[in-house]
Biopython code that builds the backbone (N, CA, C, O; Angstrom):
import numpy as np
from Bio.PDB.StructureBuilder import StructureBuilder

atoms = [
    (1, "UNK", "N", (8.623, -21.851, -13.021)),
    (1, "UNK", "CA", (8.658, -20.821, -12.021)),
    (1, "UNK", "C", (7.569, -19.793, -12.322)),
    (1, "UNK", "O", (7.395, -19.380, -13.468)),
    (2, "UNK", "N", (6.705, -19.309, -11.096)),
    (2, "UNK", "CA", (5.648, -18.874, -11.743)),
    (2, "UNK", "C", (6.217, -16.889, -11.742)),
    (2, "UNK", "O", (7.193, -16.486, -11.109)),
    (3, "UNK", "N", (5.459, -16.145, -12.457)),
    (3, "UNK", "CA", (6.119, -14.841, -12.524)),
    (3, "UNK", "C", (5.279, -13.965, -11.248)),
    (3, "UNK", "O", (4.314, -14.236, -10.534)),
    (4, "UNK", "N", (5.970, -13.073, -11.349)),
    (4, "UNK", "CA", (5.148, -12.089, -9.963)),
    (4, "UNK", "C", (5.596, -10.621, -10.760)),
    (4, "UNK", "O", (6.636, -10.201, -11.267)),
    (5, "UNK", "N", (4.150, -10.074, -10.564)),
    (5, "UNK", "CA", (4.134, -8.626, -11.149)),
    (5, "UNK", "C", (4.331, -7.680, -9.906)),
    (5, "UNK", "O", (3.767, -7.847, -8.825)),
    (6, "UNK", "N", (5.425, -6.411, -10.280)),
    (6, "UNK", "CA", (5.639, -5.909, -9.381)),
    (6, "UNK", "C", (5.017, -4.458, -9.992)),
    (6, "UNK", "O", (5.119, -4.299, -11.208)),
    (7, "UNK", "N", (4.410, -3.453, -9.230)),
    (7, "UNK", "CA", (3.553, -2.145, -9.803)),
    (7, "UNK", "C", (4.724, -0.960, -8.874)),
    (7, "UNK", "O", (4.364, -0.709, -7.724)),
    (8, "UNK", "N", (5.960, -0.324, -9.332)),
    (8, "UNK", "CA", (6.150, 0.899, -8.699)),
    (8, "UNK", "C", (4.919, 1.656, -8.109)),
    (8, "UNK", "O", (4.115, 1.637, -9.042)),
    (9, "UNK", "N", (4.551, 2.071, -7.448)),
    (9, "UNK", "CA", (3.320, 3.348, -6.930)),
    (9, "UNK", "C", (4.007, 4.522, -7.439)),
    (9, "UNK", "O", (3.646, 5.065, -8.482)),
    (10, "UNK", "N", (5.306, 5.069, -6.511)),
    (10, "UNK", "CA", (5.762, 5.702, -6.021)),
    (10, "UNK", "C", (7.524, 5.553, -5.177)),
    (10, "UNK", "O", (7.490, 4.961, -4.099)),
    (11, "UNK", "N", (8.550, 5.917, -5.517)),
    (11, "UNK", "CA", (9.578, 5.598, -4.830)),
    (11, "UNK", "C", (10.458, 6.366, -4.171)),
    (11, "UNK", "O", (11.608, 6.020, -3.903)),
    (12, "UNK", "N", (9.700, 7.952, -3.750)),
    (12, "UNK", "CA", (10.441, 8.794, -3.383)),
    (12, "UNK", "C", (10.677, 8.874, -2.117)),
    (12, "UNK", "O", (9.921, 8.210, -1.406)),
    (13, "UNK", "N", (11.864, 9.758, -1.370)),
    (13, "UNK", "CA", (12.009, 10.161, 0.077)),
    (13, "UNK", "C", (11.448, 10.753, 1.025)),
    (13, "UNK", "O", (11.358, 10.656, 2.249)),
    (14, "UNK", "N", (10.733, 12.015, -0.602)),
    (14, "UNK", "CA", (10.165, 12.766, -0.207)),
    (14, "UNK", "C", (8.431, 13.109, -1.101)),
    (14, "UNK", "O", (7.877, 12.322, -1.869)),
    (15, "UNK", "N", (7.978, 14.311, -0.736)),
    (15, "UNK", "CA", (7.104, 14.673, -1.835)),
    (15, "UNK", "C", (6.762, 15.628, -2.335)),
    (15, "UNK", "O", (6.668, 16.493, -1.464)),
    (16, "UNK", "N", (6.444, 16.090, -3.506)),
    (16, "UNK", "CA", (6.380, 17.251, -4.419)),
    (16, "UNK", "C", (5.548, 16.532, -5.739)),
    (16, "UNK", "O", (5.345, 15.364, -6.070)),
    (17, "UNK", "N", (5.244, 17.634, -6.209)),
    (17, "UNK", "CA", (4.486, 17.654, -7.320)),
    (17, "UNK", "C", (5.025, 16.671, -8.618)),
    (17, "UNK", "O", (6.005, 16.939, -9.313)),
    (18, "UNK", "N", (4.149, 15.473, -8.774)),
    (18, "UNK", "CA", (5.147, 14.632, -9.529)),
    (18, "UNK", "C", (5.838, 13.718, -8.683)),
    (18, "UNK", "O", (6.378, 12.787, -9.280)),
    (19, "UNK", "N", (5.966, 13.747, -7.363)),
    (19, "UNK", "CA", (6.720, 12.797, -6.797)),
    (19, "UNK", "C", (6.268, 12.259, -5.738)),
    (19, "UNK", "O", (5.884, 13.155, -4.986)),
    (20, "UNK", "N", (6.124, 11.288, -5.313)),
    (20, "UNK", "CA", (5.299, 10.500, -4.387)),
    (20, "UNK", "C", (5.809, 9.678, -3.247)),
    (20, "UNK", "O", (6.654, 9.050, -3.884)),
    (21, "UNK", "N", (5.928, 9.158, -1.854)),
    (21, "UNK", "CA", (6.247, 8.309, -1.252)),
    (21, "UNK", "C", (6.794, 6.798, -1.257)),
    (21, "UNK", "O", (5.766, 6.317, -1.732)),
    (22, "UNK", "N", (7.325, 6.096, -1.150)),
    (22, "UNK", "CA", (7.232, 4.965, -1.236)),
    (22, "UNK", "C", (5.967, 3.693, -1.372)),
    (22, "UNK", "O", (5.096, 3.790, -0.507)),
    (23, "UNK", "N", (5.818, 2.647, -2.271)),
    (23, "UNK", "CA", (4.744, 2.213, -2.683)),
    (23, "UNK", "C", (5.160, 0.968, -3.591)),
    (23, "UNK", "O", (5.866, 1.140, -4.585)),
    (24, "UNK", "N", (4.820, 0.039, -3.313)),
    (24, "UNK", "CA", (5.191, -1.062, -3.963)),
    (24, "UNK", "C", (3.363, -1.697, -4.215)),
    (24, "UNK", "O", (2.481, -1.264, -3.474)),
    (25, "UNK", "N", (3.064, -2.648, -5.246)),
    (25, "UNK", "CA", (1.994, -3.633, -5.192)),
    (25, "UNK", "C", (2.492, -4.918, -6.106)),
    (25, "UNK", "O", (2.790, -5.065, -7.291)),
    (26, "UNK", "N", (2.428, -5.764, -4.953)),
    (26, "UNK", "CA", (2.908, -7.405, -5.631)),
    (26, "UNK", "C", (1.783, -7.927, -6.170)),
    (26, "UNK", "O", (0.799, -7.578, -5.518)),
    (27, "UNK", "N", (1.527, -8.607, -7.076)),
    (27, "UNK", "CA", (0.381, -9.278, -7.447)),
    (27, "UNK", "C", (-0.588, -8.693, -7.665)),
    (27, "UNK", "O", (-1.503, -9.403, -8.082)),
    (28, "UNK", "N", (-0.907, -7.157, -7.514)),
    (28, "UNK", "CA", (-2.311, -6.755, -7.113)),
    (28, "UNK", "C", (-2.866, -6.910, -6.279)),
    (28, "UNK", "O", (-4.010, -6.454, -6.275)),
    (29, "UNK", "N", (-2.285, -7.760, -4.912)),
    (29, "UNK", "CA", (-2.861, -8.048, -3.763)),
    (29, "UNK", "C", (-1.717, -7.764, -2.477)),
    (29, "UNK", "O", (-2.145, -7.709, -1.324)),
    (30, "UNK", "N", (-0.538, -7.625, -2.702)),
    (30, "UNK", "CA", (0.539, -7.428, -1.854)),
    (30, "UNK", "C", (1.164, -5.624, -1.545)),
    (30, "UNK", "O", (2.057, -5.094, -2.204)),
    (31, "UNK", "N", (0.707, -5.232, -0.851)),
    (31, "UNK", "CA", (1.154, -3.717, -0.841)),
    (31, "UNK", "C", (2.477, -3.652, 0.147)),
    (31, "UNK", "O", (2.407, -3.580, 1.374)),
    (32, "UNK", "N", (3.549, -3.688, -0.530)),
    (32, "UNK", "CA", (4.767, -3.627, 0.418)),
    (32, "UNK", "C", (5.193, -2.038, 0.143)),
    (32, "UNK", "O", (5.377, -1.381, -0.881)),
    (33, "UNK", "N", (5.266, -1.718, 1.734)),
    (33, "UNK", "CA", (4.672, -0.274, 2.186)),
    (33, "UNK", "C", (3.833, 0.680, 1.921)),
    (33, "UNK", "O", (3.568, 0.797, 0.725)),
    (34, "UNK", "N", (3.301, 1.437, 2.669)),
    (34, "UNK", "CA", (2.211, 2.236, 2.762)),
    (34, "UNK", "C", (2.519, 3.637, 2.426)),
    (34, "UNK", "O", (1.765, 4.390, 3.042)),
    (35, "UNK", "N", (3.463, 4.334, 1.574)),
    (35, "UNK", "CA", (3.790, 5.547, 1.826)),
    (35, "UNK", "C", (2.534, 6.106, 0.356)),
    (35, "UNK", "O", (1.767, 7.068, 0.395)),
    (36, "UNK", "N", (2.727, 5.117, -0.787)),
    (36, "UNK", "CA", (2.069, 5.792, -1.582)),
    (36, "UNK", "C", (0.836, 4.769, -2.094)),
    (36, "UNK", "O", (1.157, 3.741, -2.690)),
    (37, "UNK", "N", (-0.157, 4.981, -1.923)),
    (37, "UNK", "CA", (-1.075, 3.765, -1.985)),
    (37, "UNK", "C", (-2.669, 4.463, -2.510)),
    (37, "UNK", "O", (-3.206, 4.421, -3.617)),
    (38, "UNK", "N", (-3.179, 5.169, -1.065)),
    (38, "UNK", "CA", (-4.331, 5.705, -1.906)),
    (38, "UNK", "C", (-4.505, 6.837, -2.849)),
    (38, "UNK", "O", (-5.455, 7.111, -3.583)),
    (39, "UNK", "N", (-3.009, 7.618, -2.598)),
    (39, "UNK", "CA", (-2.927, 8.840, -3.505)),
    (39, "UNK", "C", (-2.884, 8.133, -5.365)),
    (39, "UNK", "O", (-3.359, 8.582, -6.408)),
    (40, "UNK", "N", (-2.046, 6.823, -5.045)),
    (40, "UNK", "CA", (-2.229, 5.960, -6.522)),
    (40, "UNK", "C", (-3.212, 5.364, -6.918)),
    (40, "UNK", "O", (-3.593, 5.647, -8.054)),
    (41, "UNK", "N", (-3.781, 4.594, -6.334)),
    (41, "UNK", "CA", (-4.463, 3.041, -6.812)),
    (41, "UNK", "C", (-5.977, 3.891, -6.714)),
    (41, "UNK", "O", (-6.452, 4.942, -6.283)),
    (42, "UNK", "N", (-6.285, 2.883, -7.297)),
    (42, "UNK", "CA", (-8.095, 3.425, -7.718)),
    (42, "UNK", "C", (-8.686, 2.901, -6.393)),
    (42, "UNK", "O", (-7.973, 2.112, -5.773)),
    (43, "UNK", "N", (-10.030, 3.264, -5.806)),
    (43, "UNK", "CA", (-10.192, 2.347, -5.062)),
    (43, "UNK", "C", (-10.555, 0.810, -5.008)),
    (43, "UNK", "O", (-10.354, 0.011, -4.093)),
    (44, "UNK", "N", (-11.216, 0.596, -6.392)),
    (44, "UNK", "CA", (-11.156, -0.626, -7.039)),
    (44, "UNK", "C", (-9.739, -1.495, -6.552)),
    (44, "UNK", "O", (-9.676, -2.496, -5.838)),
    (45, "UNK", "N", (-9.140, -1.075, -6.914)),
    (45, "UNK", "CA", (-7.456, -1.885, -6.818)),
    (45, "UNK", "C", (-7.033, -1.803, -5.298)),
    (45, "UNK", "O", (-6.206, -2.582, -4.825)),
    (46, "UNK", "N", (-7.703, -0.728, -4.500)),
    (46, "UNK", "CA", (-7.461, -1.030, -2.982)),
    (46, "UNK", "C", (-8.245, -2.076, -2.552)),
    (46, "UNK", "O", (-7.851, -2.930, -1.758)),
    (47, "UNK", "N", (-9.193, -2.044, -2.981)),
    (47, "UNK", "CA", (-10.406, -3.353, -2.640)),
    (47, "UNK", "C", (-10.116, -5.051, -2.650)),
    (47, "UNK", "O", (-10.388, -6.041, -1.971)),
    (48, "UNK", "N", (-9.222, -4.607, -4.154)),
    (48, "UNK", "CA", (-8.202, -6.436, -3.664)),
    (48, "UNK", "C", (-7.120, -6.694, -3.282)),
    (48, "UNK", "O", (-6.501, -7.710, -3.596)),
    (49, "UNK", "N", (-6.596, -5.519, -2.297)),
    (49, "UNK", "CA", (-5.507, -6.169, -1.646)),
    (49, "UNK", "C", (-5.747, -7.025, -0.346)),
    (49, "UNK", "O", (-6.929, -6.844, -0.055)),
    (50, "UNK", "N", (-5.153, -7.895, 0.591)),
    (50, "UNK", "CA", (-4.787, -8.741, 1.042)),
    (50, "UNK", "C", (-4.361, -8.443, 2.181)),
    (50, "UNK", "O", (-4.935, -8.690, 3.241)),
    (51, "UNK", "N", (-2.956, -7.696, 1.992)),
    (51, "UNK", "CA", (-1.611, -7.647, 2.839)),
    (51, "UNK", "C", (-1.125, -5.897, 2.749)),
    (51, "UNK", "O", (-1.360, -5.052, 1.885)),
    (52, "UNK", "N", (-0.569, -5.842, 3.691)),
    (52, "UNK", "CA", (-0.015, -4.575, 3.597)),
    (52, "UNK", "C", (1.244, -4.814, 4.512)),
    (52, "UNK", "O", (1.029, -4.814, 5.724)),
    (53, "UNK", "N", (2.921, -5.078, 3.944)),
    (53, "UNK", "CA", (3.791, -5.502, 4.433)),
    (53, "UNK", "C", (4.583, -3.808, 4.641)),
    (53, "UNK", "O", (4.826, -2.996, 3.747)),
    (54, "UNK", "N", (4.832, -3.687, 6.060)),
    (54, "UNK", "CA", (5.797, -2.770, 6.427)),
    (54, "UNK", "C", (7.069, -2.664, 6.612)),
    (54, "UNK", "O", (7.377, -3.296, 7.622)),
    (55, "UNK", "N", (8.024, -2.132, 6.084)),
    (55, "UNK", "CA", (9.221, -2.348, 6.264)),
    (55, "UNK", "C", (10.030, -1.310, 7.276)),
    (55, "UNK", "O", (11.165, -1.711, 7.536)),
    (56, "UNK", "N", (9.754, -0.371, 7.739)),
    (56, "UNK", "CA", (10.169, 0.421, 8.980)),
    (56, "UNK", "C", (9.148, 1.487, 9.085)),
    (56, "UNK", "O", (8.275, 1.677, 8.238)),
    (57, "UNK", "N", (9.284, 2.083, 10.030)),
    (57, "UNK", "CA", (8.325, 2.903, 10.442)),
    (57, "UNK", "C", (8.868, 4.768, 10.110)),
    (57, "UNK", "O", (9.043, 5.553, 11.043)),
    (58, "UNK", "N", (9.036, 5.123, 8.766)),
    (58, "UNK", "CA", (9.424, 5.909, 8.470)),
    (58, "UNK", "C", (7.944, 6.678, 7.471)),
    (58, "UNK", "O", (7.005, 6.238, 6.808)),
    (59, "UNK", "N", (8.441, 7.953, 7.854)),
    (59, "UNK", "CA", (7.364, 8.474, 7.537)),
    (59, "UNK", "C", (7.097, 8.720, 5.745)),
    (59, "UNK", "O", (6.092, 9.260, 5.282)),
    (60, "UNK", "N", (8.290, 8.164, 4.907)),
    (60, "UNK", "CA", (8.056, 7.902, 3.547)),
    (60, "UNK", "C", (7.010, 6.426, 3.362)),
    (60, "UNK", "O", (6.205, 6.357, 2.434)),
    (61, "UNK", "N", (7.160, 5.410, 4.290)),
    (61, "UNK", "CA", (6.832, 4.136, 4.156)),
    (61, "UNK", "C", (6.038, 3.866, 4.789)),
    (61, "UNK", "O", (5.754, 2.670, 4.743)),
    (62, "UNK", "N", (5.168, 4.779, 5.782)),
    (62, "UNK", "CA", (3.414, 4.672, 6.503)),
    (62, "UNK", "C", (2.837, 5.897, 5.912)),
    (62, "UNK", "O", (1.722, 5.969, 6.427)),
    (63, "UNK", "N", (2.943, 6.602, 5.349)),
    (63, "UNK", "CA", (2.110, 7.752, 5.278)),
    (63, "UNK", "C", (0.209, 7.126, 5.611)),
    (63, "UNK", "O", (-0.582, 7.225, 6.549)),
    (64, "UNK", "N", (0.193, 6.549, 4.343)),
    (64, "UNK", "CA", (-1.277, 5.879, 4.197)),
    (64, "UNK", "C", (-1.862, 4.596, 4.715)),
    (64, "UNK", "O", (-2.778, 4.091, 4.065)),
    (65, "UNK", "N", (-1.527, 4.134, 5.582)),
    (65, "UNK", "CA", (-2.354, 2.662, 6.003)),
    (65, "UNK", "C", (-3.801, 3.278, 6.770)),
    (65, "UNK", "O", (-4.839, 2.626, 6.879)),
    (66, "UNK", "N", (-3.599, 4.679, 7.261)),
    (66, "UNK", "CA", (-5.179, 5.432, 7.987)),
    (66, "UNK", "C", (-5.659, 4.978, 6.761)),
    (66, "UNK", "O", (-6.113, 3.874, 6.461)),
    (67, "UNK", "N", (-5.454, 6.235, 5.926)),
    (67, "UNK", "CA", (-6.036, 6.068, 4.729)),
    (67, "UNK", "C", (-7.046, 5.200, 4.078)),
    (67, "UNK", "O", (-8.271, 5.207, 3.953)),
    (68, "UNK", "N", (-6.012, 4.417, 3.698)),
    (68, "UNK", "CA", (-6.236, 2.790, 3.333)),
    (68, "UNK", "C", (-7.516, 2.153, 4.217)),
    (68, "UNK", "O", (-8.488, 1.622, 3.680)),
    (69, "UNK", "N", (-7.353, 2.290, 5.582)),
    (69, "UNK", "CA", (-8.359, 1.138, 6.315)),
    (69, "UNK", "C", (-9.617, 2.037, 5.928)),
    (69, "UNK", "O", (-10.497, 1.598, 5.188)),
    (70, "UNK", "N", (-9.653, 3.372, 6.492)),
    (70, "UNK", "CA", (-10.916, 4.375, 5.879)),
    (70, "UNK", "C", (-11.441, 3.526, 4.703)),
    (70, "UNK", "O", (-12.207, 2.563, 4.671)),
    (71, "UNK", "N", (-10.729, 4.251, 3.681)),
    (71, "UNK", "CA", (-11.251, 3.449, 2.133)),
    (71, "UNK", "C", (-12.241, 2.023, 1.856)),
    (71, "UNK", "O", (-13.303, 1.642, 1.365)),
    (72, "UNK", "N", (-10.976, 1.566, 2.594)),
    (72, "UNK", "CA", (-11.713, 0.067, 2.891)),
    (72, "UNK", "C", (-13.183, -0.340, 3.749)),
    (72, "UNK", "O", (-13.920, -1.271, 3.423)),
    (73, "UNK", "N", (-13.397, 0.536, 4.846)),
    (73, "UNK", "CA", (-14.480, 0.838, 5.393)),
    (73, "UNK", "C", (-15.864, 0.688, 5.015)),
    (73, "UNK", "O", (-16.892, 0.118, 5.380)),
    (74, "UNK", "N", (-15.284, 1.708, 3.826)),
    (74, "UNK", "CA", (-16.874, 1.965, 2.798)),
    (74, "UNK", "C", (-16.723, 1.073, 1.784)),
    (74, "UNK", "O", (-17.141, 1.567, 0.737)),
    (75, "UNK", "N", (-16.252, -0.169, 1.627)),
    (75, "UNK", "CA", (-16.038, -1.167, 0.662)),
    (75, "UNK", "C", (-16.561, -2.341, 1.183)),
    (75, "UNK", "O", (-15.915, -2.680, 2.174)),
    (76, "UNK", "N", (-17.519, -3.140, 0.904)),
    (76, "UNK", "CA", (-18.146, -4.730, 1.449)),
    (76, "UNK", "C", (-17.167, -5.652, 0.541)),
    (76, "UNK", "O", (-17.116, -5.868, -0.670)),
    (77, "UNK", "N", (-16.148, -6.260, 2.048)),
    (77, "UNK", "CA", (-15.600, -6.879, 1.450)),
    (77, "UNK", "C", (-15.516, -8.418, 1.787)),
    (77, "UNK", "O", (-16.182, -8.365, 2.821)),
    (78, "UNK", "N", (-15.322, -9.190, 1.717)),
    (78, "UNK", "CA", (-15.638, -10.710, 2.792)),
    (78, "UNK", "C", (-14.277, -11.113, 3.198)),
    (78, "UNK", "O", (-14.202, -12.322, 3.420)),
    (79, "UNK", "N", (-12.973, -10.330, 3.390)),
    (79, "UNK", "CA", (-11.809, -10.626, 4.024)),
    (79, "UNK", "C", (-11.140, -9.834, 4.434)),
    (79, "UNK", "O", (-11.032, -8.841, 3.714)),
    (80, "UNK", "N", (-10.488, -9.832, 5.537)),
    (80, "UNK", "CA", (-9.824, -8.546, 6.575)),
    (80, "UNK", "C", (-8.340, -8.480, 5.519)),
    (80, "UNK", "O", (-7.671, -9.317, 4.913)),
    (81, "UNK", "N", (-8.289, -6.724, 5.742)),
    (81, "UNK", "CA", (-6.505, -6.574, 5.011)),
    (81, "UNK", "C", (-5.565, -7.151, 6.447)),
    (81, "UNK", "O", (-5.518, -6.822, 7.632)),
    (82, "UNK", "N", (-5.092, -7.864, 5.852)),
    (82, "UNK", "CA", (-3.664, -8.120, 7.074)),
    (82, "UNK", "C", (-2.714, -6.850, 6.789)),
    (82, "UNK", "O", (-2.585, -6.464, 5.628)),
    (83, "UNK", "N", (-2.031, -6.182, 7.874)),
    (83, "UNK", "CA", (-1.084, -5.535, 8.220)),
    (83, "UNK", "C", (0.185, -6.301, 9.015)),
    (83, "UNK", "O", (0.226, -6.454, 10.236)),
    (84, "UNK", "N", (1.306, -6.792, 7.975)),
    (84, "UNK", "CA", (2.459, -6.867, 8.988)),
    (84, "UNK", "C", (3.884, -6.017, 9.064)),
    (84, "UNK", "O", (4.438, -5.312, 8.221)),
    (85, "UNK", "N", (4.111, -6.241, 9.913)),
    (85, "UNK", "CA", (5.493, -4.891, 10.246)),
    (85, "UNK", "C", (6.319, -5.725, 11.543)),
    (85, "UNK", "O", (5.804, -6.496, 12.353)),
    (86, "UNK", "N", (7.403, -5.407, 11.476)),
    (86, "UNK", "CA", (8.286, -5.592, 12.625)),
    (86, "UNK", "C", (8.085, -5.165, 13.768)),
    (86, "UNK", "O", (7.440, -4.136, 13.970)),
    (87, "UNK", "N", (8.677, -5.986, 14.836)),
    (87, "UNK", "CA", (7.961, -5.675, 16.480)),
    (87, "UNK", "C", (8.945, -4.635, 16.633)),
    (87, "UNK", "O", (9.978, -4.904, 16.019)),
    (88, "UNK", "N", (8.968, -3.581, 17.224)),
    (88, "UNK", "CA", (10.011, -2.225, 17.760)),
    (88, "UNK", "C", (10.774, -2.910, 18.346)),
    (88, "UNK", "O", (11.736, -2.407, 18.927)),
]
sb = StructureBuilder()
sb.init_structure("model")
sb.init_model(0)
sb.init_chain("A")
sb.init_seg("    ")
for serial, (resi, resn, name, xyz) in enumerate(atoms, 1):
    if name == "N":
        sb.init_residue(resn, " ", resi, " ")
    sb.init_atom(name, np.array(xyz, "f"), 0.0, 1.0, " ", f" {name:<3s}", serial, name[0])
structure = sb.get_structure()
């Protein structure tokens, strides 16, 4: 069975000093939700993600996907980030 690294970002409701949004990274390439992402990751480490999996549309768990695509912008990369999320 192969292993899968999971990276906390961030797991809060809210935010304050010390405390951050929601933020998961699977593999180094799997960002399951967007709440805490570029305030964490270097941009290096935004550069190889993949995926950006949404799990509701709450404002702990999108803060950053703007963010994120910006970042990515100014990065030459040779593959589009996928964004998926549930249909409303």
């Amino acid at each position: 069975m192969a292993e899968m690294e999971i990276r906390v970002l961030d797991c809060h409701g809210s935010q304050f000093p010390g405390c951050g949004f929601t933020g998961f990274l699977i593999d180094g390439r799997i960002l399951l939700d967007a709440g805490a992402a570029t305030s964490v990751m270097t941009l290096e480490e935004q550069s190889q993600m993949d995926h950006v999996l949404i799990s509701h549309a709450q404002k702990d768990h999108i803060r950053e996907p703007a963010s994120l695509a910006d970042n990515l912008c100014h990065i030459r990369r040779n593959h589009p980030l996928t964004v998926i999320t549930r249909p409303r």
